[in-house]
N, C-alpha and C positions, 0 to 999 in steps of 0.2 A: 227487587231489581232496581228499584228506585235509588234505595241506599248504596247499591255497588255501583250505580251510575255516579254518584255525588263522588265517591270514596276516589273511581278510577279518572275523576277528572280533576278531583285535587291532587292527583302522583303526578297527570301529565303535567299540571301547571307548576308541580316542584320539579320534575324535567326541565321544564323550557326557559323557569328560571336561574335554573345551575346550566355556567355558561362551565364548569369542568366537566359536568355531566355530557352536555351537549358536545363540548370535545373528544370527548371518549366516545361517544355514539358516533358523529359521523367527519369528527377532523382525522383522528387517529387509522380508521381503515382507509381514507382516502391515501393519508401520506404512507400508507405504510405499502397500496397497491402499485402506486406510482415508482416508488423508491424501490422495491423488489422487481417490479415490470421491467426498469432499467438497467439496476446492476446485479442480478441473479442469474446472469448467462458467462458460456464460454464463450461465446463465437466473439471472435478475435475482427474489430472494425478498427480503420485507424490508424493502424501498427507502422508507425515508425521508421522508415528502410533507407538505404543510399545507393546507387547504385555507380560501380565503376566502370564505365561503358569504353574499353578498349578498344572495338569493333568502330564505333561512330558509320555502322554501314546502316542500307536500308531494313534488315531483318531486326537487329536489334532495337533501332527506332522504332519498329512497331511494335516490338514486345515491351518495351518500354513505355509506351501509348499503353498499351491495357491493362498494363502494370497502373498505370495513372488514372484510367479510368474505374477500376476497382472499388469497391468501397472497405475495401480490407487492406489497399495500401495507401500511404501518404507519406511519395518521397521527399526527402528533405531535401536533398541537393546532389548533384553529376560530381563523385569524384573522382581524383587523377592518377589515385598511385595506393597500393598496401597499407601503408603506412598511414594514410588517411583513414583508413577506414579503421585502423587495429584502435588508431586515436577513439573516433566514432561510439565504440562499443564501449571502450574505457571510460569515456562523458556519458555513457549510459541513457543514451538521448535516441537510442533508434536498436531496431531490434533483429534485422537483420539487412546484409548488404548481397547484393546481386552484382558478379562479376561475368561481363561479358568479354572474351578473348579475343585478342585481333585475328582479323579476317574469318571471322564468323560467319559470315552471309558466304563468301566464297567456298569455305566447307561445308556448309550446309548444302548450296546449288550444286558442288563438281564430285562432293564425296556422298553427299546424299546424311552427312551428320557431321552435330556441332556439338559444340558440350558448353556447359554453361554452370558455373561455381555458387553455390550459396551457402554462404557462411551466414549460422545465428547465433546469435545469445540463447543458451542452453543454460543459462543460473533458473530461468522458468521453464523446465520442460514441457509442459503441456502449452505453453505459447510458441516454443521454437516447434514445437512439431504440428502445432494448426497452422502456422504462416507458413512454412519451408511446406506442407501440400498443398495449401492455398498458391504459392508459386509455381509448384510444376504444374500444378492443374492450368495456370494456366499457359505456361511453356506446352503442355498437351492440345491444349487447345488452338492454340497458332501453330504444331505439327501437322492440327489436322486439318487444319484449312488449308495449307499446303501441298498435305497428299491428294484433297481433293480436287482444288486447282490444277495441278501437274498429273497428279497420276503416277506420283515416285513414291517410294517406300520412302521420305526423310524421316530422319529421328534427332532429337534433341537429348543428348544426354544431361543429367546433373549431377555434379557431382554435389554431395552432402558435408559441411563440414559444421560441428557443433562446438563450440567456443566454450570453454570455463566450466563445462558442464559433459562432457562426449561422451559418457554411459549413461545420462540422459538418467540420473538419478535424483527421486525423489524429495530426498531428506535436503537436497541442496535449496530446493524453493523452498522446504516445510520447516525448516530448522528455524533456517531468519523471521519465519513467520510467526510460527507460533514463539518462539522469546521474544518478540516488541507485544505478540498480545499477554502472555502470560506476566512479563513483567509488568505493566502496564496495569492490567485487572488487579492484580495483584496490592501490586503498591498502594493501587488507587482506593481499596478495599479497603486495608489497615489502615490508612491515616485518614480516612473517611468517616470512620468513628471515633477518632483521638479527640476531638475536642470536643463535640457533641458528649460524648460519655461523661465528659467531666460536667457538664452541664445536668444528665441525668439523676448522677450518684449525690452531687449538691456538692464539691469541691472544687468547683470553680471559685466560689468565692475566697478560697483561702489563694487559690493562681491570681486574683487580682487584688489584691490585698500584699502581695509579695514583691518586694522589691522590682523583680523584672521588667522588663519592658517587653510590649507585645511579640518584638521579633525573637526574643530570646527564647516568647513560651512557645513560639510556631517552631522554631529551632530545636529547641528538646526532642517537642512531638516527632519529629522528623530523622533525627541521625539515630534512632536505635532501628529503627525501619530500614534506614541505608544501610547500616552493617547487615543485618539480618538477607535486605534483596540481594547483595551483593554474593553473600554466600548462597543463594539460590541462583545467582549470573551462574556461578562458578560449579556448582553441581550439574544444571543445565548445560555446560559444553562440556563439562566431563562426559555426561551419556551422551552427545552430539556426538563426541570424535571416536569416544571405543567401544560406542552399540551401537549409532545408526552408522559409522563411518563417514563424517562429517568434517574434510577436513578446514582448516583455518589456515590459508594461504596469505595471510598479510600478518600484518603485528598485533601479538596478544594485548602488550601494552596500550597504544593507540586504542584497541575494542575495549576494552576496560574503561580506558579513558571514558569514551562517547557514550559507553552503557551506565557509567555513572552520573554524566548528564543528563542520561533518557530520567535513571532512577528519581533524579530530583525535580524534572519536570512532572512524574506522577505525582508521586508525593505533595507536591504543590497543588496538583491539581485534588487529590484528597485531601488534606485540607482547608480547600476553600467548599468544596462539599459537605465539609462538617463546620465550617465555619457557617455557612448558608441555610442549614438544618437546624431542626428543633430534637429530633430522636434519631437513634442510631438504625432504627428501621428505616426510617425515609432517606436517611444515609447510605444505607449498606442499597435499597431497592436501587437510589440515583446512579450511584458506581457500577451496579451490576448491567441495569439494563440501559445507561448512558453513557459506558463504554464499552461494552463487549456488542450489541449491534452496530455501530460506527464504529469501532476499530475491526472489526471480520469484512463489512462492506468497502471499506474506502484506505485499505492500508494496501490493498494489492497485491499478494499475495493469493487470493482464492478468485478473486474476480478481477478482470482489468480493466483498469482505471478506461484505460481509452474509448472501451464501450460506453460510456455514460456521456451523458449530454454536461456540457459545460459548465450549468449551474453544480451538477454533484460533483467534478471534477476540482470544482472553486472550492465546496463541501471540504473535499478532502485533504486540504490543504491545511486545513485549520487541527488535525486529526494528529498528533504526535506520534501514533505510532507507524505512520506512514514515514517519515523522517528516518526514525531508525533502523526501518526495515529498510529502507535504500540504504542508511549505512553498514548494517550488517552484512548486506549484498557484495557491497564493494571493499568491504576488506577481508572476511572470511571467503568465499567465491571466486573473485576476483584478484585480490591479492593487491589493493592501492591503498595508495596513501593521503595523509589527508589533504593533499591540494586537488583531490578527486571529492571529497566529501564534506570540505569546509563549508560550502552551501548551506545543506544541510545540517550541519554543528551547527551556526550559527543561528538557524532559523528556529533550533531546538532552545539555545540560548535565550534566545527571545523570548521564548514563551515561558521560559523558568524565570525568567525577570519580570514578567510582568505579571506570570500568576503569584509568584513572593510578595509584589508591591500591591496588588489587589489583597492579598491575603491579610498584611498589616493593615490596609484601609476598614478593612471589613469586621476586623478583630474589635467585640465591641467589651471594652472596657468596664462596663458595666452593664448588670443581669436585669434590669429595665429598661 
């Protein structure tokens, strides 16, 4: 016993002195409880709304009060007219709009019912149809304070209107979602072992011995990958539009455009994966499990973004295929154009420029 005492106190004290070890034991379930506690729900907090209050009478100001007091809405601002709101939903900045009709309070007290309009963004089915009942519930809810006050039968009708999406079909949130992850894992994979490998097999040294310059070899590594993602773009909306019935309401061109963007933002970022690497295993593990957990969490498409507290919200900002899945939204879905999406382009841009300029920095000339 003596001896399996000595044995088990020299394991703890190679424990306590591996600070990866010590991360693995108790950093890793920590963040990983925290991080799933927050963004592994549906329930819809936060959500985005405008409302166009035509009425400006007393009934509507109180529905509008519980509306505000909610923790499932956060209006952005009272607008004036249609046209505001059709803008609204185009800026993709709010997620549904609550129209109240003139003389609302007055039908409601003389006719005993009112009606009350809301239109959503229907490109997320399962967000337009948690917020549009989060709404009438509580439109129900100010009915029933009413009947019970008075002692009338009033009733609030809604009417339901679903925007860009009105068969409330699936494949339209699943489609954009899964091509920013698929391409993304994807791309990230294959050029994630492109230099590392060469490092493996021992023919690095003839790449730096060769005339080239470092951007020429990250360059190579890269365009046989982009033809290749390119014809997997192109297979993937072939089944989007003539098996799931997916269709593409804005310019093929412009999506090509932007998806070839995305393409070389991955890429870039596989490469500096393998530039960063000693083996193609610690390469292919980094790509697998440091992009497919933070692009499923934080691209929004399965969870929303808005449920999360504002550190993971920041999180996800830095996440590229968050970018593209709001462009993919807005032009297959939606049907716009790029002064709807240039944001976005740009911020994508960004990051294919500075992971290329990190990439040549990193690129180490020689194998000492």
């Amino acid at each position: 016993m003596n001896n399996i005492s000595i044995f088990i106190k020299k394991e703890f004290l190679h424990v306590f002195r591996d600070r990866k070890t010590l991360l693995m034991l108790f950093g890793l379930p920590i963040v990983q409880i925290i991080l799933f506690g927050f963004a592994l729900t549906n329930e819809i907090k936060n959500a985005k709304i405008v409302v166009c209050d035509y009425a400006k009478d007393a009934a509507s100001k109180q529905i509008i009060g519980k509306l505000q007091a909610s923790q499932q809405f956060e209006i952005q601002n009272a607008l004036l007219s249609h046209n505001q709101i059709e803008a609204a939903f185009k800026n993709g900045k709010i997620k549904m709009a609550i129209i109240f009709p003139a003389n609302f309070n007055n039908d409601l007290l003389h006719q005993n019912k009112a009606q009350v309009q809301l239109i959503t963004d229907a490109s997320d089915p399962n967000t337009a149809t948690t917020i549009s009942g989060y709404a009438s519930q509580i439109l129900m809810d100010y009915q029933n304070e009413l009947m019970q006050l008075q002692n009338l039968p009033y009733q609030i009708h809604t009417e339901m209107r679903m925007i860009y999406n009105p068969e409330l079909k699936a494949a339209v949130n699943f489609v954009p979602g899964v091509m920013s992850l698929i391409l993304l894992l994807v791309c990230v994979l294959m050029t994630s072992v492109a230099i590392v490998k060469e490092k493996e097999i021992g023919t690095m040294e003839i790449l730096l011995v060769s005339p080239f310059n470092p951007f020429l070899v990250i360059v190579s590594k890269a365009v046989p990958y982009l033809a290749l993602s390119l014809i997997n773009l192109t297979v993937i909306l072939l089944l989007s539009v003539f098996v799931l019935g997916m269709p593409i309401n804005g310019s093929v061109l412009l999506l090509y455009a932007v998806s070839t963007l995305f393409i070389i933002t991955a890429l870039s970022l596989g490469l500096l994966i393998s530039n960063s690497t000693a083996s193609q295993q610690a390469a292919m593990l980094i790509s697998l499990m440091g992009m497919l957990v933070p692009s499923i969490l934080f691209t929004g498409f399965m969870f929303p973004l808005e449920n999360m507290p504002y550190p993971l919200q920041l999180v996800s900002h830095i996440i590229p295929a968050k970018w593209y899945y709001i462009i993919v939204k807005s032009i297959m879905v939606k049907g716009l154009g790029f002064s709807a999406i240039w944001k976005e382009t740009l911020i994508l841009l960004g990051m294919t420029l500075v992971l290329l300029v990190v990439n040549i920095k990193k690129f180490k000339i020689r194998l000492t």
